[in-house]
C-alpha angles and dihedrals in degrees: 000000000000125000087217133095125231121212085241087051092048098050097043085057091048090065118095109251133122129273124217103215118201121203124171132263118234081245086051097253115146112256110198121189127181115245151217100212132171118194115221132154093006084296130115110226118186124161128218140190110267115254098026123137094255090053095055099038073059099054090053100035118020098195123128157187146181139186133198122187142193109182105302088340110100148163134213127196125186131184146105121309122227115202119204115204101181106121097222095055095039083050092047096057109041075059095055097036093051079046084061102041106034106016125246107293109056085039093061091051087052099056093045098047098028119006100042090063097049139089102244124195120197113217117213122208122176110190102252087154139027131190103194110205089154 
């Protein structure tokens, strides 16, 4: 385990490719989602609907972690999440983040007919640790 990143580390998570988060159950059971991320400033950001499991796993416990993989290549990032409930930057993000994911376009056609009428939430996860399987 090591809390720095590569630059290995730091381009493979500049490629565009999913993220399974796992946040933890109020009976302790493991709960995995898979995520829209974008990595900046050595830091993984995602975005959720208000009020979801995983948000308010969050609220109570915020332990996470998250998993990319490439075949049998993978990475794994723990840490403490830091969710961020002001609306513009929330905003802000699941734009981004739909930008990065689906293009323009049909991003644009996602935040006015979904994700401007609901309530977003931005995750914030600094790499505190980092399992390399690349």
């Amino acid at each position: 385990m090591t809390s720095t990143l590569s630059q290995k580390v730091k381009d493979f998570l500049q490629e565009r490719r999913f993220t399974v988060l796992a946040t933890i159950n109020q009976d302790g059971s493991p709960q995995l989602t898979t995520m829209w991320y974008l990595f900046e400033n050595d830091m993984i950001v995602m975005n959720t609907k208000a009020g979801r499991v995983k948000d308010r796993n969050m609220r109570r416990d915020p332990r996470i972690s998250v998993c990319f993989e490439n075949g049998y290549s993978y990475l794994t990032i723990s840490g403490t999440a830091e969710l961020i409930d002001d609306p513009e930057i929330a905003q802000r993000d699941i734009h981004r983040l739909a930008v990065r994911y689906n293009g323009e376009e049909k991003a644009r056609q996602q935040v006015e007919q979904t994700f401007s009428k609901e309530k977003r939430v931005t995750i914030h996860l600094r790499c505190e640790q980092v399992i390399d399987g690349l």
